[in-house]
MARLO-21537 format. One record per residue (C-alpha): x, y, z. Coordinates in nm, 3 decimals, padded with zeros to 5 digits. Example, Ala and Ser with C-alpha at 12.3 -4.5 7.8 and 13.67 -1.06 7.14 Angstrom:
<recs>
> X/Y/Z
> 01.230/-00.450/00.780
> 01.367/-00.106/00.714
</recs>
This chain:
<recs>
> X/Y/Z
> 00.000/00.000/00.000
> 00.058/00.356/-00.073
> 00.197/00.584/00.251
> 00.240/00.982/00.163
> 00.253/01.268/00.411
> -00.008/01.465/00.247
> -00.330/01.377/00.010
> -00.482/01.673/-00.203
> -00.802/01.548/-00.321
> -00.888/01.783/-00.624
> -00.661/01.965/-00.872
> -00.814/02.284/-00.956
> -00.642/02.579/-00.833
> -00.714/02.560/-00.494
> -00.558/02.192/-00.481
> -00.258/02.321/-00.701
> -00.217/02.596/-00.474
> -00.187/02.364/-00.137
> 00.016/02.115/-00.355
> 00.258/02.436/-00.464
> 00.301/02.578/-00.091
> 00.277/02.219/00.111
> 00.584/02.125/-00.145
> 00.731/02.462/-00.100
> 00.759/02.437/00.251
> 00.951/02.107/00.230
> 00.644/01.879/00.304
> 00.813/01.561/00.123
> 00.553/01.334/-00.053
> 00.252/01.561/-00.142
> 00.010/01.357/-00.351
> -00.273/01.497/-00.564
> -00.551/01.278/-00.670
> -00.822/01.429/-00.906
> -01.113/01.180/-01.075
> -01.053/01.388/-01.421
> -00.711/01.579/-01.463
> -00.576/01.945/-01.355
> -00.819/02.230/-01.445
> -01.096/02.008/-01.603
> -01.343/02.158/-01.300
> -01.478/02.514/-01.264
> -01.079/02.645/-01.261
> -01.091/02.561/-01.683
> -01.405/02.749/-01.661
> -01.388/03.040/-01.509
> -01.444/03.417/-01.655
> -01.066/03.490/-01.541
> -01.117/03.814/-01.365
> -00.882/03.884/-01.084
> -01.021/04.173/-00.865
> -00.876/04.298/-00.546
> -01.144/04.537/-00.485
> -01.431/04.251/-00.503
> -01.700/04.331/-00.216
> -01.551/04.025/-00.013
> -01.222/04.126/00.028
> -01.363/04.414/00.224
> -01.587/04.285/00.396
> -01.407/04.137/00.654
> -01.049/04.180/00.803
> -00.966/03.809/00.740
> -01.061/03.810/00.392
> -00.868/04.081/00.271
> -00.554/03.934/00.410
> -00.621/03.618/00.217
> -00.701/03.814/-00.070
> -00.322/04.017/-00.032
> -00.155/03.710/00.013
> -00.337/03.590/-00.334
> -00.199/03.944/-00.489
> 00.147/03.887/-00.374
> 00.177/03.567/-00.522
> 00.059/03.709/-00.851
> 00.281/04.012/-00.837
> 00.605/03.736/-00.748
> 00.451/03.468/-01.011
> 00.854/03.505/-01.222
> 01.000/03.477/-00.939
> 00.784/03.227/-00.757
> 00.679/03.008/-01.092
> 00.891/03.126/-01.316
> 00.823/03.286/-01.689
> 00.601/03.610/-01.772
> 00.398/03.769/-01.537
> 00.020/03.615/-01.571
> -00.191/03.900/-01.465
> -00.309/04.153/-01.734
> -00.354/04.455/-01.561
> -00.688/04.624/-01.657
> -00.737/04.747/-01.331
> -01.130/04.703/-01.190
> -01.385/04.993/-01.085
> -01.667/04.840/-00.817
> -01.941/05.106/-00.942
> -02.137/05.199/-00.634
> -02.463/05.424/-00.579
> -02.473/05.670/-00.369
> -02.685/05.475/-00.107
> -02.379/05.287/-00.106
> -02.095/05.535/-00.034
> -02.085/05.460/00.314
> -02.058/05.122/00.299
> -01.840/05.169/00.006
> -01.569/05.406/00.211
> -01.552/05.095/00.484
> -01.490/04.844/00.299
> -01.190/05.015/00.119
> -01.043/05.082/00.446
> -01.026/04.756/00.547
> -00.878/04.659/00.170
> -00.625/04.927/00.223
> -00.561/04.846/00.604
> -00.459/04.511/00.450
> -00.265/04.678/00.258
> -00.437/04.644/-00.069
> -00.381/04.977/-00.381
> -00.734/05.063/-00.389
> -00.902/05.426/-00.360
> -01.249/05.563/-00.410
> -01.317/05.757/-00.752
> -01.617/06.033/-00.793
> -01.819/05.993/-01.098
> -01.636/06.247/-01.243
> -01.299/06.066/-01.252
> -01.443/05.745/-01.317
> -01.623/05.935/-01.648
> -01.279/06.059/-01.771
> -01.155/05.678/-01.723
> -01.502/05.509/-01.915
> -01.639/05.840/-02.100
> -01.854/05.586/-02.282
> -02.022/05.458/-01.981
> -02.392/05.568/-01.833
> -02.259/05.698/-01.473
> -02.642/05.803/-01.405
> -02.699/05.613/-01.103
> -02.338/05.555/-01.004
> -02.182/05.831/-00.770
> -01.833/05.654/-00.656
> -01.648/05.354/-00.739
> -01.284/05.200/-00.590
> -01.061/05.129/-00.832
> -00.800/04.844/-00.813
> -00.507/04.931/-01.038
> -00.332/04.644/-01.046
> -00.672/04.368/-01.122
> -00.691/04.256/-01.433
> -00.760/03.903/-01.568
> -00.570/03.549/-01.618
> -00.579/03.272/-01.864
> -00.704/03.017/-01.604
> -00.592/02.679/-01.740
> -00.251/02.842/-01.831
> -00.225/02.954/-01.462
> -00.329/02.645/-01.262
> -00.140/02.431/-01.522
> 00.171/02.602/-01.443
> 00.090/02.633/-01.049
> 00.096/02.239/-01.044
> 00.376/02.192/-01.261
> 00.583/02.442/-01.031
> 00.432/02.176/-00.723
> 00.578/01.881/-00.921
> 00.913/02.011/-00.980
> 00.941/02.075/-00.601
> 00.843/01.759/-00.527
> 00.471/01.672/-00.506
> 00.315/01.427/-00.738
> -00.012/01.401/-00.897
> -00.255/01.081/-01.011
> -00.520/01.201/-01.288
> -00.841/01.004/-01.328
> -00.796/00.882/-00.934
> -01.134/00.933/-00.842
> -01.164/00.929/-00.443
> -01.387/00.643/-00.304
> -01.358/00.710/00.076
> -01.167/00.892/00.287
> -01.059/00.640/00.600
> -01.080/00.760/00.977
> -00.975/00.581/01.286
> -01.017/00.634/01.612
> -01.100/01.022/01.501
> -00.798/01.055/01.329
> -00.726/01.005/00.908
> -00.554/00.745/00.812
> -00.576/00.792/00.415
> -00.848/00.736/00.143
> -00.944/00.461/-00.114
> -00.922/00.574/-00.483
> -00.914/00.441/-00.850
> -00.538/00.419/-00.806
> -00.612/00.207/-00.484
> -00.573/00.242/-00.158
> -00.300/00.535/-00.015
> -00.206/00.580/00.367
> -00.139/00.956/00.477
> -00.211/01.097/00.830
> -00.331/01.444/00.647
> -00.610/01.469/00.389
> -00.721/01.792/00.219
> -01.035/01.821/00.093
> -01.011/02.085/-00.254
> -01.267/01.965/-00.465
> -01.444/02.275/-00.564
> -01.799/02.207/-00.651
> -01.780/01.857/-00.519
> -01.644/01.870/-00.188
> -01.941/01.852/-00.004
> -01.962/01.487/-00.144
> -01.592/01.473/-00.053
> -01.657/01.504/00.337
> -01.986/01.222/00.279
> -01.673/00.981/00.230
> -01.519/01.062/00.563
> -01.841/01.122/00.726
> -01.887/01.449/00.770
> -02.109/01.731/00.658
> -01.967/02.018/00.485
> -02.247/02.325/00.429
> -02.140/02.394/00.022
> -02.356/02.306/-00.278
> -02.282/02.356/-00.628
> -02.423/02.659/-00.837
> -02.404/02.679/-01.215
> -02.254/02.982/-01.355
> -02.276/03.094/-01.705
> -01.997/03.340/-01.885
> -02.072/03.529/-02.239
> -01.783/03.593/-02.483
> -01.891/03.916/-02.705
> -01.801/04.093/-02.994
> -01.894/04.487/-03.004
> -01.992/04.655/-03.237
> -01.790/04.939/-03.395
> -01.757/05.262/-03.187
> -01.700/05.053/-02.861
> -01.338/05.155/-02.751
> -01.181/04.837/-02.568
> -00.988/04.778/-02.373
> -01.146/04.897/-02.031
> -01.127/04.798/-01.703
> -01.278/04.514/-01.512
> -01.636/04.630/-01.389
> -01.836/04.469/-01.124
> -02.148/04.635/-01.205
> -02.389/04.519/-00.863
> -02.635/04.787/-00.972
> -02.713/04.584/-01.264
> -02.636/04.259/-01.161
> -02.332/04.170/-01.390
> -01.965/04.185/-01.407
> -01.791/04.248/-01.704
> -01.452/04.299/-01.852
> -01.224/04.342/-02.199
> -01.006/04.118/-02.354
> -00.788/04.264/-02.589
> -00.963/04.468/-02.831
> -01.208/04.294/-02.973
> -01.335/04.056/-02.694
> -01.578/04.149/-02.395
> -01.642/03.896/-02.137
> -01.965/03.898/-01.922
> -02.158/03.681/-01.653
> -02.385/03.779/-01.380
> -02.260/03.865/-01.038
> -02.568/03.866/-00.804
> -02.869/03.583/-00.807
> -03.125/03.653/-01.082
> -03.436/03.694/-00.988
> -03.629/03.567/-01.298
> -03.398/03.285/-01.380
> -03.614/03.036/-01.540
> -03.658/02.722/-01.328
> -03.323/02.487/-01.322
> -03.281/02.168/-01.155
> -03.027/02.199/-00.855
> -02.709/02.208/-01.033
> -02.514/01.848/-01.044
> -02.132/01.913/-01.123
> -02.091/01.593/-01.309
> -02.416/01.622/-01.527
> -02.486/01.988/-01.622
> -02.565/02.173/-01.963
> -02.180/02.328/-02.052
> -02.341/02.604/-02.293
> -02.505/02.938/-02.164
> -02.897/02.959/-02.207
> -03.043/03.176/-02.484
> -03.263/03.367/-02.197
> -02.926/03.420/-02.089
> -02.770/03.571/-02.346
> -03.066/03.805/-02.359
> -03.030/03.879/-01.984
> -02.658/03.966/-02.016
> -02.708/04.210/-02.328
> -02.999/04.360/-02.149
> -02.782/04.446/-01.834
> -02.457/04.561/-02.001
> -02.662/04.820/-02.224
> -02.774/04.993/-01.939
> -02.384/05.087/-01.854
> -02.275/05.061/-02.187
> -02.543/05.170/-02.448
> -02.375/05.051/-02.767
> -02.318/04.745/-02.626
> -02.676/04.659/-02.700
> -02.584/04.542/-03.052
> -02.300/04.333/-02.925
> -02.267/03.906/-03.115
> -02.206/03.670/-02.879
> -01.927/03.454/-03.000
> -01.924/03.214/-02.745
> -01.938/03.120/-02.386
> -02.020/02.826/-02.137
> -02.101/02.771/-01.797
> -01.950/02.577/-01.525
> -02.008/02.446/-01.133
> -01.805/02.610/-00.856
> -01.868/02.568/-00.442
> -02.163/02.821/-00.239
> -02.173/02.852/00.107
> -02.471/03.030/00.315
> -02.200/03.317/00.396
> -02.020/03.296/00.055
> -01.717/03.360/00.249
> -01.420/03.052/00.184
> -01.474/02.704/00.367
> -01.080/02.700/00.535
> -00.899/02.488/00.779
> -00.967/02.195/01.027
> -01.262/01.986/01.018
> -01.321/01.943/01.315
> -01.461/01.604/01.340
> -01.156/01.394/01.216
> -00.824/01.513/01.314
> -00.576/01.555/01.016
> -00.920/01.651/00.747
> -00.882/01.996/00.604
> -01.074/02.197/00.354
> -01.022/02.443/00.138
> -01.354/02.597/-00.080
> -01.396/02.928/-00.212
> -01.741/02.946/-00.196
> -01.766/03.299/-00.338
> -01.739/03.263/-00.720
> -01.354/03.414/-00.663
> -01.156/03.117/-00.655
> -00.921/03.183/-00.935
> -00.893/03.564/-00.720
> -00.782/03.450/-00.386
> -00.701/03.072/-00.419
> -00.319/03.073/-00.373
> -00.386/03.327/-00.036
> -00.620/03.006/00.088
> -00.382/02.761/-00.029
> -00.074/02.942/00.128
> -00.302/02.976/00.440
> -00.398/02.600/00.494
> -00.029/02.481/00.425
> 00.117/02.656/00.681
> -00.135/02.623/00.905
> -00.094/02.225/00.810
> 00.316/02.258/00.836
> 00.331/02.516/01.114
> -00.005/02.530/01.350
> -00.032/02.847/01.221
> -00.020/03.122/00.935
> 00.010/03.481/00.802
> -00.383/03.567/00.948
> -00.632/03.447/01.145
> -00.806/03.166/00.980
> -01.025/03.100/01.266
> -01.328/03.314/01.169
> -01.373/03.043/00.813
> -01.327/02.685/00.973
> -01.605/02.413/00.835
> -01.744/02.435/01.148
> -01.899/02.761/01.189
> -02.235/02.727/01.029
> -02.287/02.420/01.281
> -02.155/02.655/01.589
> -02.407/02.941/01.463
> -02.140/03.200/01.418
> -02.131/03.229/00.962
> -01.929/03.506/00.884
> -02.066/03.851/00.829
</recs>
C-alpha cells in the first residue's frame, strides 16, 4: 500500500495551490488525486477576472488578508513560478450608488488596512476613465489598479507543474472512493489508483467537496451553483480595452479582452432565472442559455449603451462551491483530526485561491499562518457563528 505525508483530493487551483506551498515548505511526498485531470473543473471554466477590490475582500479583516496574500503571489509569479507575469492589468472599478458610499468608504479601508492599492473615484474621474459609460446612477467607485484578468488553465497548469518540480506528485483520473478515519484521526483514502495511507487529507474539490466530506463522514455546508460566462463581440464605436467592472447595480460583471473581446456573466442571483434543476457538477448543460444571453445584453446596455448590438461569440457555464455566507470554507474539520478543507465558496476562486492555499499549508506545516483563519473553519455554520 501507498503511505504519503499529504493527500490533495482535487486539482483545480485551490488543490494546485496547497500542492505548490505544502511542497514549497519542504512537506516531502505531497500527492494529488483528481477523478478527471488538472483544471478540467470550474478552474478551466472560469471568466478569469482577478479583482482585489471585489465586495468580499472588504468585507471582513480576514478576507482581505487572504485576498493580499493571493496578490502577492501574482505580483512574485517570475520569481515564484517562473516565466512572464500572468496578470493583465486592466485594473477594476466596483461602481457603487450613492446609497452605497458609506458602505463603500468601509470596505476600502479595510482593503487598504490590509494593505491592498485601492481608492475611491467620484463619478467624475471614473467618467474621464469610461467616457462611454452611463454613470447616471453611479456616484463613486474603488478602483484596483493592479486587477486585471488570467488565462485560467494556463495559470493552474503552471501552479501544479511548479508543485511537481518541487516535489509533489499528482494521479489524474484517481477518483476518491472514501476517505478512511480511525479512532478520530485520518488514516488515508481509497481511490481508483487504490488504496494510499497519509495521516493528512485535504479536501479541494471545488464544486464537489461537499460529497468529498460524505466519504469521511462528515457534513460540509457547500452546494454547487451553475454559472454561465458570455464571450462578445462589439460593435464598432465601442473603444476596448477597459477595465474590469463589477457592475452590482445591474447585476453583472464584465470585462475586456484585448480589443475585440468582452467577457460577461452575472454577479448577483437573478431573480427571474427560469426554473433549473439543482445544479449536479458531473451532469450539467456546458453552454449558456439563450434567456441568458438576452439577460446579459440587457444588463450591459444599461452601462454601456452601444453594447446593445453586441454578437455573442461564445461562452459556457460551469459548477463552482456556495456557502450560506459565501465567504471561503478553510482549515480543520473538526470532526476527524488531520481533514482539512479548502472551498472558495464565493465565485472568486481563481482571485484569492493561492492566499487560501498558502493559508492551509502553513497552518498544516506550522499550526499556524500569516492571518487568522479562525473566523472560516467548516465548522462555523454548525456553531451558529457564519461570517458577516
Amino acid at each position: 500500500m501507498e503511505r504519503v505525508d499529504v493527500v490533495v483530493v482535487g486539482a483545480g487551483i485551490a488543490g494546485a495551490s496547497v500542492a505548490y506551498f505544502l511542497a514549497r515548505a519542504g512537506v516531502k511526498d505531497v500527492l494529488v488525486l483528481d477523478r478527471t485531470g488538472v483544471a478540467t473543473g470550474a478552474s478551466g471554466r472560469s471568466s478569469g477576472v482577478v479583482a482585489w477590490n471585489n465586495p468580499l475582500v472588504g468585507a471582513h479583516p480576514g478576507s482581505a488578508a487572504l485576498f493580499k496574500a493571493a496578490a502577492d503571489f501574482y505580483r512574485d509569479w517570475p520569481t515564484e513560478i517562473g516565466g512572464e507575469p500572468v496578470i493583465m492589468p486592466m485594473g477594476c472599478l466596483d461602481l457603487t450608488p450613492a446609497s452605497g458610499r458609506a458602505a463603500l468608504e468601509r470596505s476600502v479601508a479595510i482593503m487598504r488596512a490590509a494593505g491592498h492599492e485601492t481608492r475611491i473615484l467620484d463619478r467624475f474621474a471614473i467618467a474621464g476613465l469610461v467616457p462611454e459609460w452611463n454613470l447616471d446612477d453611479i456616484a463613486v467607485a474603488s478602483s484596483s489598479p493592479s486587477s486585471g484578468y488570467i488565462e485560467p488553465r494556463t495559470v493552474t497548469t503552471a501552479l501544479m507543474q511548479r508543485a511537481q518540480d518541487l516535489g509533489a506528485r499528482i494521479h489524474q483520473l484517481a477518483e476518491v472512493t472514501k476517505v478512511r478515519t480511525w479512532n478520530g484521526k485520518v488514516v488515508g483514502v481509497d481511490s481508483a489508483h487504490g488504496p494510499i495511507d497519509a495521516p493528512v487529507v485535504v479536501l479541494a474539490g471545488g464544486a464537489w467537496t461537499a460529497s468529498l466530506g460524505r466519504l469521511a463522514g462528515v457534513a460540509l455546508p457547500i452546494r454547487p451553483l451553475r454559472h454561465q460566462v458570455l464571450v462578445l463581440k462589439p460593435p464598432a464605436g465601442i473603444r476596448t480595452p477597459f477595465p474590469n467592472c463589477l457592475d452590482y447595480q445591474n447585476g453583472i460583471y464584465f470585462r475586456s479582452a484585448g480589443e475585440n473581446t468582452v467577457v460577461a456573466g452575472n454577479c448577483t442571483a437573478i431573480e427571474d432565472d427560469p426554473h433549473e434543476p439543482p445544479p449536479d457538477p458531473d451532469r450539467f448543460d456546458p453552454s449558456p442559455a439563450s434567456w441568458y444571453e438576452h439577460w446579459i445584453l440587457s444588463r450591459l446596455a444599461r452601462r454601456i449603451p452601444g453594447m446593445r448590438e453586441a454578437a455573442v461569440v461564445g461562452g459556457g457555464a460551469g459548477v463552482f462551491a456556495v456557502s450560506s455566507d459565501e465567504f471561503p470554507v478553510l482549515g480543520p474539520v473538526g470532526e476527524a483530526e488531520g481533514l482539512y478543507c479548502v472551498a472558495d465558496t464565493g465565485g472568486y476562486g481563481m482571485t484569492c485561491s493561492p492566499g487560501l492555499g498558502r493559508a492551509l499549508a502553513e497552518t498544516i506545516v506550522n499550526g499556524s499562518t500569516f492571518t487568522d483563519i479562525t473566523p472560516f473553519i467548516p465548522s462555523r455554520f454548525a456553531e451558529g457563528r457564519p461570517v458577516v
